[in-house]
Residue, then its C-alpha position, 0 to 999 in steps of 0.5 A: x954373211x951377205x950384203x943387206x938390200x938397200x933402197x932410199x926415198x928422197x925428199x926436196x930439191x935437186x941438190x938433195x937428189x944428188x947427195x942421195x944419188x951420191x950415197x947410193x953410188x957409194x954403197x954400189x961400189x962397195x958391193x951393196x945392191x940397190x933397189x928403190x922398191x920398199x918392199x924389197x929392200x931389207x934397209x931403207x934410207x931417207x934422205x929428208x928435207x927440212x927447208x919447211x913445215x911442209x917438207x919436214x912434214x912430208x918425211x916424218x909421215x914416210x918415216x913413221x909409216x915405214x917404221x909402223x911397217x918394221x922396216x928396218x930405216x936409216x933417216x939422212x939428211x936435214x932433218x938429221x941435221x937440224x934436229x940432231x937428237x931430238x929425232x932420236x927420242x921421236x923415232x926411236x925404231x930407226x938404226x941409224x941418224x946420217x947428218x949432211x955432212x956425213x954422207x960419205x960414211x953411209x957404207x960405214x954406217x951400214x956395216x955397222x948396224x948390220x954387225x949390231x941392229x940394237x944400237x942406233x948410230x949416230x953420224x952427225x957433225x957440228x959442222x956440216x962438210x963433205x968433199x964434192x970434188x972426188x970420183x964417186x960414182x953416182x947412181x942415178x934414180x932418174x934415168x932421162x935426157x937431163x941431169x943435175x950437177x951441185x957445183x957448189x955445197x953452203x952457203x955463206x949469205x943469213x937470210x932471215x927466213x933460211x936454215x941452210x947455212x946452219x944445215x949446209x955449212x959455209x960455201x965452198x965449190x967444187x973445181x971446175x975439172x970436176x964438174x967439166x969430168x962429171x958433165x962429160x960422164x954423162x955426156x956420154x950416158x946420153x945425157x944432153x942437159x945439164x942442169x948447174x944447182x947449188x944454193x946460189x951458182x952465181x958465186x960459183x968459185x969465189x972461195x976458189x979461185x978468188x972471184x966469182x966464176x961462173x963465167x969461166x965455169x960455163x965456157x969450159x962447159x961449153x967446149x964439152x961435145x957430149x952435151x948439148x944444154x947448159x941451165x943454170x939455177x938458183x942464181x942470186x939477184x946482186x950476182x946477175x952481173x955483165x960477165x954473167x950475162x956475156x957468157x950466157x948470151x954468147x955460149x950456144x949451149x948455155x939455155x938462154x934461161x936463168x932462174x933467180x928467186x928474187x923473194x919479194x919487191x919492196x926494199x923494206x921487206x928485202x931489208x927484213x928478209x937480209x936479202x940485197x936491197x937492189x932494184x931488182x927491176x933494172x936486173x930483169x930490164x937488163x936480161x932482157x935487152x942483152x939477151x933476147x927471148x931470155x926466159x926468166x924464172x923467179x920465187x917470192x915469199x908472201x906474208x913474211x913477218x912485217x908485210x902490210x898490204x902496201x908491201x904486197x900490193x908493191x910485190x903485185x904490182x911488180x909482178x904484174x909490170x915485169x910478166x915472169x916467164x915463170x914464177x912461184x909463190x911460197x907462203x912464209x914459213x916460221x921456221x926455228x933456227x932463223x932469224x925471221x922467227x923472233x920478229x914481230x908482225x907475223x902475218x896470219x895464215x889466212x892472210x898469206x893464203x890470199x895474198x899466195x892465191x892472188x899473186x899464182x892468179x895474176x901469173x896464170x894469166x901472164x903465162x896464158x898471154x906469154x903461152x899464146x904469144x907463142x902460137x906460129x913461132x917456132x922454139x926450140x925443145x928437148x924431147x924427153x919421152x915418147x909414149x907408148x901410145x906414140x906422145x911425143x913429150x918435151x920441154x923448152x929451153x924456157x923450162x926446167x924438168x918437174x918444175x915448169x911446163x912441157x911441150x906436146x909434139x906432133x910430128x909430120x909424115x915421113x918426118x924422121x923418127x925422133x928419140x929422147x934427148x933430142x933437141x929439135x926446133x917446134x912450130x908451136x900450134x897451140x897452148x894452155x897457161x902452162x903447157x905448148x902444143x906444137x909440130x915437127 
């Protein structure tokens, strides 16, 4: 009997796309053939989000739409997780629930509902844990110049608002030999950026090696000579420390960008969130006089339970005074399962709305003015696809793929050709409130 075809279709973050890259590089090595088209694909996997509303919402469409289709389906992943049996009874057509920290046992999982299709499996652990440090080969849905690495799976903070650590179980790393091993691989597959991601990098090896090593992580990376860009995402606000900062202001390859969501301003709504209630002012003051044209990116929550217009207009102001490289608004979503859930004060929807349109107004206008301060210097850039009708398109180092802006290139006469993964200097010679026009 042969193998079944398998396809997948992921929801949320990167570290979601890498468990979904893992899975499938489980199945190929166990002989299964992948392919990402629906239609030809005899099983498919979702691998779902449940951060919010909206993303849950997102994967049961695509999962009712496939079963009303008769494909045959296998639902992973956070949803799997939070919802554990529930989902069962709400999608009764699908052959098979794959919590998160059971991904490992997808090719079990398999072969088990292709001896018997009329019994739905059920691999869903209490506590959510797989191992990050082996030799799985990923296989990898999006091919570029750039790829993700989890350097870490949990998490162990509560804030109010999130599920995660119920989702993802405590934090635990990964060695800092596995991840230098995978980020040679792909080295040498032609990827130049890596990109570090796990619910907070910033404590990156603190169950490990007994402190916070980031640090050390990113000058063994830098040694690599396969790859040419190091990012670093998710970083949490208390962790943005002196050592931290060193490492990223004196290792060449590492981007001088750092994402690190902050989630609001005022201490009184940091307080209610069980987030650090720091002057987060001080840790942007400081990025900036270390590392010169550091780019920061950051997120905050608007309408979250308790916020009066005095907490918002502290979080404006706050934005408005410290001018974000890059910057994202989520409004608060009531999710079960948190602790923010059963406080008082919600805040109405329409309200949260505005306050979101008005925060994403005041930083299209920051980004125009930083975009245009731009014009006549040069930046360095990753080019990542050139067109068939002859674009050259790229990123900054100031910009994470499919999250912030890109850079259209032109190139001079007689000007070398230039290929993906290239990183090159551009004379910038125009821009928009997120995008840059630039020459080579």
């Amino acid at each position: 009997m042969s193998k079944p075809t398998i396809g997948l279709i992921n929801f949320g973050c990167p570290k979601n796309l890498v468990d979904s890259e893992n899975m499938l590089g489980m199945l190929f090595q166990n002989g299964y053939k992948i392919n990402l088209d629906e239609e030809k694909a005899d099983i498919i996997i979702i691998n779902t989000c449940a951060f919010i509303k909206e993303a849950e919402k997102e994967s049961v469409k695509t999962i009712i739409e496939l079963a009303r289709k008769g494909k045959k389906i296998i639902i992973a992943g956070c949803l799997a997780q939070k919802y554990k049996k529930e989902l069962v009874e709400l999608i009764p057509e699908a052959l098979a629930f794959v919590g998160t920290g059971d991904i490992q046992k997808i090719s079990e999982v398999i072969e088990k509902i292709s001896q018997n299709s009329s019994e739905t499996l059920y691999e869903i652990s209490g506590n959510p844990y797989y191992s990050l440090n082996n030799d799985m080969e990923r296989f990898h849905i999006t091919v570029g110049s750039s790829a993700y690495i989890k350097i870490a799976e949990g998490c162990d903070y509560s804030c109010a608002y999130c599920v995660i650590p119920d989702l993802r179980g405590k934090y635990r790393s990964r060695t800092i030999e596995s991840i230098a091993e995978e980020a040679k691989n792909l080295g040498q597959k032609g990827v130049s950026e890596i990109i570090l991601i796990a619910q907070d990098t910033t404590n990156y090896g603190k169950d490990l090696y007994g402190k916070p090593s980031l640090p050390e992580l990113l000058k063994n990376l830098n040694e690599i000579e396969e790859i040419s860009w190091i990012r670093v995402m998710y970083a949490y606000p208390s962790l943005v420390n002196d050592d931290f900062i060193q490492a990223m202001a004196d290792l060449d390859k590492v981007v001088k960008s750092v994402d690190i969501p902050l989630q609001h301003s005022h201490p009184e709504i940091l307080k209610l969130m069980n987030r650090p209630v720091i002057d987060n002012g001080k840790i942007i003051e400081k990025l900036r006089k270390k590392i010169p044209d550091v780019s920061i990116r950051t997120v905050f929550i608007t309408g979250f339970p308790g916020e009066t217009e005095e907490h918002f207009e502290h979080l404006y102001n706050f934005i408005e005074k410290y001018k974000f490289d890059k910057l994202g608004v989520f409004e608060y979503s009531k999710e079960k399962y948190t602790d923010s859930y059963k406080l008082k004060g919600h805040v109405p929807s329409k309200i949260k709305k505005l306050r979101k349109k008005r925060l994403m107004e005041l930083q299209q206008k920051i980004s125009k003015k930083i975009n245009a301060s731009m014009i006549g210097k040069e930046i360095i850039s990753l080019i990542e696809v050139l067109t068939s009708d002859g674009k050259i398109i790229g990123r900054t180092y100031k910009d994470a793929p499919e999250i912030d802006g890109l850079i259209f290139i032109e190139t001079k006469k007689n000007k070398k050709k230039l290929s993906p993964g290239d990183i090159v200097q551009v004379k910038i010679t125009g821009a928009s409130e997120y995008d840059l026009y630039g020459v080579v």
